[in-house]
Each structure stands twice: as structure tokens, then as C-alpha cells.
C-alpha positions in Angstrom: -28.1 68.3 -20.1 -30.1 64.8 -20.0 -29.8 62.5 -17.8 -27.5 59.4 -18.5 -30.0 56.5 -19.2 -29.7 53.0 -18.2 -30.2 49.8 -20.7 -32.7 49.2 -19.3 -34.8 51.8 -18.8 -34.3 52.4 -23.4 -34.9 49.3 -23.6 -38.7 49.3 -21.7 -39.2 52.5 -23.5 -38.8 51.6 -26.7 -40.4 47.9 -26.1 -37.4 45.9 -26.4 -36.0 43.5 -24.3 -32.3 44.6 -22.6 -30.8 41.9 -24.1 -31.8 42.8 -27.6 -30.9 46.2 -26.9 -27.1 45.0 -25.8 -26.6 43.9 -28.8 -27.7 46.8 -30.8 -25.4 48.6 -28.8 -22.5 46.0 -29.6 -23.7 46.3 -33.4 -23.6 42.4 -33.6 -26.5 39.7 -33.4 -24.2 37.1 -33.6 -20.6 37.4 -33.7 -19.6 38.6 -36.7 -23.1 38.9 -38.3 -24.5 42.8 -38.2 -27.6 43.6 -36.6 -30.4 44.8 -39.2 -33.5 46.2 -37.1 -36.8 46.9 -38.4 -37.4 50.8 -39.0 -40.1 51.0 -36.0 -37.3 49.8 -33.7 -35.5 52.3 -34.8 -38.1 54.8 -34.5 -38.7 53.2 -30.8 -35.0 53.5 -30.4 -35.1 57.0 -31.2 -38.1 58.5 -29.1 -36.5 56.6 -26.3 -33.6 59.4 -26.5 -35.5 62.2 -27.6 -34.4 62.8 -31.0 -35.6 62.7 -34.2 -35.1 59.2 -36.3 
């Protein structure tokens, strides 16, 4: 089993910044307007946890 990860630590890893990636994580960029990321964050996103996108 994997390690827990911190925000910050997917965040670096997938070139984000932590505050970008709190949002993903709330699903919002503003309140009540969804988040709609570009594919290679995504992708980033993804090789940060090790799975396929």
C-alpha cells in the first residue's frame, strides 16, 4: 500500500501550485463555477499518483 501523499507534495509533482490543486480537489474554481483543467494537468495529475490517465 502507497503512502498517503500530501497537497503539496502532488502538487510539486505534477507542476501545480497547492492552491490550484485545492481547488481541484474541492471541484470548484470559484464557488459555484466547476473547475475545467487542461488534459496535460490531468495527465500531471495522474503520474503524480501513479495511475494511468
Amino acid at each position: 500500500m502507497r503512502a498517503p501523499r500530501s497537497q503539496k507534495y502532488v502538487a510539486l509533482s505534477a507542476g501545480i501550485s497547492t492552491f490550484t490543486y485545492q481547488k481541484f480537489e474541492k471541484g470548484e474554481l470559484n464557488p459555484g463555477k466547476p473547475m475545467n483543467p487542461r488534459l496535460s494537468t490531468l495527465v500531471a495529475l495522474a503520474r503524480a499518483f501513479e495511475v494511468e490517465p
